[in-house]
N, C-alpha and C positions, 0 to 999 in steps of 0.2 A: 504494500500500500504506500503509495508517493506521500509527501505531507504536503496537507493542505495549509493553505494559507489562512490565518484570522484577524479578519479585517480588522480597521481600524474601529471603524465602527459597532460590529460586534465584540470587541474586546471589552473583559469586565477584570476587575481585583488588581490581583498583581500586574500581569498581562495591560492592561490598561495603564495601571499608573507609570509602568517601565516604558510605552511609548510614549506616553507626556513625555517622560525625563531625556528620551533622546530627541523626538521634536525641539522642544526646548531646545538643548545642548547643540543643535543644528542647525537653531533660528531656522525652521525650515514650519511651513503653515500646514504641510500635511507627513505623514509618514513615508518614508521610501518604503516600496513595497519589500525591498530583500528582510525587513525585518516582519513583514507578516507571515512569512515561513518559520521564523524564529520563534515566533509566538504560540507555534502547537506544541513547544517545549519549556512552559512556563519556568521551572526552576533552570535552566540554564538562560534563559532569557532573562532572570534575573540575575543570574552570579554573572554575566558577563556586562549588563548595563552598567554598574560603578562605576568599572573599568572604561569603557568609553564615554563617558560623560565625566569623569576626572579628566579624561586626555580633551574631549569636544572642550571643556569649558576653559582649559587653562590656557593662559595668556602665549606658554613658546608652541603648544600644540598650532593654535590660533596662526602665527607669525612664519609656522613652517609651511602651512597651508597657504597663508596667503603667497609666498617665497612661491612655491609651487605652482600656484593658479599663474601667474605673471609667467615664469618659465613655461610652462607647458602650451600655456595657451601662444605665446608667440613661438615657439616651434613647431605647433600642430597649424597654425597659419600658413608658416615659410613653407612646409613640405608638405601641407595637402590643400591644394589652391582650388579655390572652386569654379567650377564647369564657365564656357563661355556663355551657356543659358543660365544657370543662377546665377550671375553675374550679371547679367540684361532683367533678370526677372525683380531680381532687389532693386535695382537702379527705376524700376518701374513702379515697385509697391513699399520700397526703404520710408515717404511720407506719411504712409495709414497711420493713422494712432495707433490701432490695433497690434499692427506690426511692430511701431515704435515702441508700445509700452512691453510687449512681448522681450524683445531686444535686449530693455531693459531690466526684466526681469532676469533675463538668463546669468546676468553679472552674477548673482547671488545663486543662483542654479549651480555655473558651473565650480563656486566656489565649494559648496553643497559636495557634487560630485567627486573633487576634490577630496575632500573627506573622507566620504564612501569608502573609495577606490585606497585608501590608506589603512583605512578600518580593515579590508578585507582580505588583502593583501597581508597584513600584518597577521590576524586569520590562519590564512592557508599556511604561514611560516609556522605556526602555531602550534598547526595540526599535522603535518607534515608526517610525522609517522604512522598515521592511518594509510598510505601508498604502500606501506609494509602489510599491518593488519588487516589491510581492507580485503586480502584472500583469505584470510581467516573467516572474514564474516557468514560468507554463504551458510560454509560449514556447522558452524558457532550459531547460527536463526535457524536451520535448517531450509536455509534459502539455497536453488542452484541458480538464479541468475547474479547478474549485477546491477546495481544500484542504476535507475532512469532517471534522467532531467527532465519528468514530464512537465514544462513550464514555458510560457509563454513569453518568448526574447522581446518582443511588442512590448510586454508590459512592463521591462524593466527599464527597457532603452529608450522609452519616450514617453513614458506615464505623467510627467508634468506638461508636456504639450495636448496629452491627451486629455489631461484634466481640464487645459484652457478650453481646447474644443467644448467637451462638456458643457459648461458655460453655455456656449450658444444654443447646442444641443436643448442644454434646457429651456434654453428664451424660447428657442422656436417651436416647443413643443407646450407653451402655454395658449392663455385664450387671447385671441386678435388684440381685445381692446389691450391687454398688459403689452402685448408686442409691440402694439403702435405706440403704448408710452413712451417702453423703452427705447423702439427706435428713435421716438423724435428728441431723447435725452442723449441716446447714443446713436448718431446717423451712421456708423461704420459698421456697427454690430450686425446688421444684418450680414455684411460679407464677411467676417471675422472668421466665421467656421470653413470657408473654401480657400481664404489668404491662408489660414493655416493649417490646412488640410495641405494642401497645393505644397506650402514650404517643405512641410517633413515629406513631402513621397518626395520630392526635387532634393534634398540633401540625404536623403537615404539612398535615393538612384545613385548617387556620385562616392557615397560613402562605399557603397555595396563596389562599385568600379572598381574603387583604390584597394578592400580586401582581399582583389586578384592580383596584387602586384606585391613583390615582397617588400618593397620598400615602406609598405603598409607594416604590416608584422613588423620587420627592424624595431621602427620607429615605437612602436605598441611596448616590444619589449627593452629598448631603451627606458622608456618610458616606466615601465615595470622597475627598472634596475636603478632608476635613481629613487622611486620610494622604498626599494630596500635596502640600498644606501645609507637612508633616514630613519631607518626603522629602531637605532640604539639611541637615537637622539628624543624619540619622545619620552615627554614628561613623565609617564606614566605606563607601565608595565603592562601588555596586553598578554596573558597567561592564559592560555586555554589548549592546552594538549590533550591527546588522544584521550588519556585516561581520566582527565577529569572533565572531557565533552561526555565518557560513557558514566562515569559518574550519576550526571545528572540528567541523561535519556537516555540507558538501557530500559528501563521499564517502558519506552514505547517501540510498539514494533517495527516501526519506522525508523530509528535512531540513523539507522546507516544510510536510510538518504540525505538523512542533517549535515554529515558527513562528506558526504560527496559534492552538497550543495556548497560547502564552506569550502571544499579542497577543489574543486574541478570550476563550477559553476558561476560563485559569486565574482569571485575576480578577476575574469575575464569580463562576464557582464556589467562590472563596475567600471572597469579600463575601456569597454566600449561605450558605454553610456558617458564617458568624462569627454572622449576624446567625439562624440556625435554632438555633444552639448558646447563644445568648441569650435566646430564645425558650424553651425547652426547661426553662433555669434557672428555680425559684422563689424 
């Protein structure tokens, strides 16, 4: 059985107040989803939030991150230049408010993902002997396969654009008269959902291009190699190995995809989602 994910909004007790505390810790207004898989393992979802909300909140955590957003982002500009069509298409739609305030937001997105991509990375260094144990496990459940990433790359790699859609999604799905308020409050919002519908399939076409070229990868695991780099320099100890992840979810049957998800999964889709969120920026 894959782990499900529990939403934001269904989360209650403990589960619930440990996503405050990383919201919070992330200045960020909704949850990233990689922690609602975290969440079908409530006592390790807590022994591990301290630990990243002493590192999210303190001040050299904060400085290494921002160090990192400035780097990464004008390297992922120099070597991955966008297309001659989104390049005509922004020069056409860069005045929309919609667009603009979008843009806007992403400062704080890719700082966000930033983070992420530390967090989880730091993670996988973590757990790193489960690549040994993890042939044990079939064995050990009385499982013969191996662990699935049944999970949707959509939702991880663009769940804040998708939420903006949303947004409109939901204007346009109310009653005339509240639409026609809003529109004549907001005259752009009617095309908001197609500008940005339009953007992300136009910077995932081009992103998807650059995955065929190695100079993609390099760059990816360059990238990789300077937050491990960084990884003795944070403030605060990120501890979570093999044996004290089974610790606190052996008792669910699942435990080994938690596993897989921290060791295979997250950090790669946290290094795609940082480097698509930079991409995205003008």
């Amino acid at each position: 059985m894959f782990v499900t994910p529990v939403k934001e909004q269904e989360a209650h007790g403990l589960v619930s107040e440990n996503y405050q505390k990383i919201k919070q810790a992330l200045n960020s207004a909704t949850l990233p989803v990689f922690f609602t898989y975290l969440g079908s393992f409530p006592e390790y979802l807590e022994y591990l939030t301290g630990q990243l909300v002493d590192n999210l909140e303190d001040s050299r955590f904060k400085t290494i991150s921002d160090d990192l957003s400035r780097e990464f982002t004008e390297r992922i500009r120099r070597e991955l230049e966008k297309s001659d069509y989104l390049k005509q298409w922004i020069e056409n739609y860069k005045k929309n408010p919609e667009f603009y305030h979008f843009q806007k937001d992403l400062d704080s997105i890719i700082l966000i993902n930033i983070k992420l991509a530390c967090i989880f990375i730091s993670l996988r260094e973590a757990v790193k002997g489960w690549a040994v144990a993890a042939k044990k496990l079939p064995h050990a459940t009385g499982r013969t396969e191996s662990p699935k990433a049944d999970i949707q790359r959509d939702e991880f790699l663009y769940e804040y654009l998708i939420k903006e859609i949303a947004k409109t999604e939901n204007l346009n799905e109310s009653s005339p008269d509240v639409r026609n308020q809003a529109i004549i409050k907001a005259p752009s919002s009617a095309i908001e959902k197609n500008l940005l519908s339009e953007y992300l399939r136009l910077c995932d076409s081009d992103l998807k291009a650059y995955m065929k070229k190695d100079y993609f990868w390099i760059l990816r695991v360059q990238l990789e190699e300077k937050i491990l780099s960084l990884l003795a320099t944070f403030p605060h100890l990120i501890f979570s190995p093999y044996n004290v992840i089974i610790q606190y979810t052996q008792k669910y049957d699942n435990f080994y995809e938690l596993l897989y998800l921290l060791y295979e999964k997250f950090p790669t889709l946290s290094m795609h989602r940082l480097i698509f969120s930079v991409y995205m920026h003008i």
